[in-house]
C-alpha positions as a printed NumPy array, in Angstrom:
array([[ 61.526,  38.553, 115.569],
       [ 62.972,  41.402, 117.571],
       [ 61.364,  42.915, 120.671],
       [ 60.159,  46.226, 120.417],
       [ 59.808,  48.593, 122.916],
       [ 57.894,  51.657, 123.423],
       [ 57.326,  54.451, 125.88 ],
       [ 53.932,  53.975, 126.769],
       [ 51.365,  51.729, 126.405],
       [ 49.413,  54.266, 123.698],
       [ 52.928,  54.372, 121.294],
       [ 52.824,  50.448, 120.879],
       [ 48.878,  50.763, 120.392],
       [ 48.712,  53.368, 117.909],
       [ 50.001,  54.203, 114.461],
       [ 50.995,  57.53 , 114.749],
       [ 51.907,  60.071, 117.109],
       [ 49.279,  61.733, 116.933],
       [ 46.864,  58.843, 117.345],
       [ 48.721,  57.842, 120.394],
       [ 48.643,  61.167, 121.88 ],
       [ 44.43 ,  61.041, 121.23 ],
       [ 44.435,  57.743, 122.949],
       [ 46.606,  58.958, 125.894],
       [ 44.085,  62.053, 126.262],
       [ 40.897,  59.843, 125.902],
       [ 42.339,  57.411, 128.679],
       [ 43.105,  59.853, 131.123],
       [ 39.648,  62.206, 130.586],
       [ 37.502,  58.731, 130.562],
       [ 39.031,  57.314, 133.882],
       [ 38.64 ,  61.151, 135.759],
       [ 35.291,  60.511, 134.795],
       [ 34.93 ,  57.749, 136.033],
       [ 36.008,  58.757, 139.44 ],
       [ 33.911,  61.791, 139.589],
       [ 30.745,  60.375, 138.669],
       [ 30.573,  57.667, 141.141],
       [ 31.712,  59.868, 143.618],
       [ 28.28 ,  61.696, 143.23 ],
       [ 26.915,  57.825, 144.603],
       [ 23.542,  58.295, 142.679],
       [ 21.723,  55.866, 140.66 ],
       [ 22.733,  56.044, 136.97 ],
       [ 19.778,  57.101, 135.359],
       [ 20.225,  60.292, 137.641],
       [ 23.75 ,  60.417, 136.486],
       [ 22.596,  60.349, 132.819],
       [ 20.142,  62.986, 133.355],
       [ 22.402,  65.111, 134.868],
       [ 25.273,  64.623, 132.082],
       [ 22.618,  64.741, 128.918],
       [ 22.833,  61.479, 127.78 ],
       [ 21.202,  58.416, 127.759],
       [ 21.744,  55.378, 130.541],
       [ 23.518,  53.106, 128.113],
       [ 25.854,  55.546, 127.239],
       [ 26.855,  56.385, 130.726],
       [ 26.986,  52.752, 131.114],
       [ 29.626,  52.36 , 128.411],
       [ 31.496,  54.896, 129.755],
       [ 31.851,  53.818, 133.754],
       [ 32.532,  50.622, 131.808],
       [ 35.069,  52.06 , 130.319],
       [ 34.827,  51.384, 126.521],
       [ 37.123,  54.08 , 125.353],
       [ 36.646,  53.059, 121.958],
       [ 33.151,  54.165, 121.661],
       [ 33.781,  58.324, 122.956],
       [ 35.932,  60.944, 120.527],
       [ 37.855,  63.412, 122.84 ],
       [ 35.312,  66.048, 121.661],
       [ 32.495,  63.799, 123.332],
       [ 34.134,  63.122, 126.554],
       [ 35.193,  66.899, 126.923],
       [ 31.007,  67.826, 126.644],
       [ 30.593,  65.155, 129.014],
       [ 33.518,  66.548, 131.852],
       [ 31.689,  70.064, 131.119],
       [ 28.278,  68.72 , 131.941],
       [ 29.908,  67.217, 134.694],
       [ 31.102,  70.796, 136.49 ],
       [ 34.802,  69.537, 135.188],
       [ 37.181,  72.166, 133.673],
       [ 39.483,  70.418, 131.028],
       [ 42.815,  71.58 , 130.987],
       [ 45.191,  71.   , 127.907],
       [ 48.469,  70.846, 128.186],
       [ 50.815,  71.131, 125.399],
       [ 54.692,  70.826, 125.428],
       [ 57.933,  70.245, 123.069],
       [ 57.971,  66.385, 122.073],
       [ 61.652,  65.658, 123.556]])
């Protein structure tokens, strides 16, 4: 069997481009979450509140279970978080 190699971690994860670019996105928005929201250093049923959703879900997401947030839900989430989100979009090389 030959070793493969792969740019990043999202190209040998993901079928597609496309996918891994979705994956690559998802990462990066979830863990800036993250970040922000335990910067505000308030219980998370506060945190919940303040984001419109419910305490599990928050949970899941300072947990960091990627798998269970589309880019579409963690984008509402930044916004009700006083994030702008940013897309940046370039030539594949």
């Amino acid at each position: 069997m030959e070793a493969q190699t792969f740019d990043s971690v999202f190209d040998a994860l993901a079928d597609t481009p496309a996918e891994a670019a979705n994956l690559q996105a998802r990462s990066e928005l979830l863990s800036t979450l993250k970040s922000h929201i335990r910067s505000w250093n308030v219980a998370q049923d506060i945190a919940a509140a303040r984001l419109g959703i419910t305490r599990p879900r928050l949970n899941d997401l300072l947990q960091g279970k990627m798998a269970k947030f589309s880019l579409d839900a963690l984008v509402n989430i930044a916004t009700a978080a006083g994030l702008t989100v940013h897309i940046h979009v370039a030539r594949a090389a």
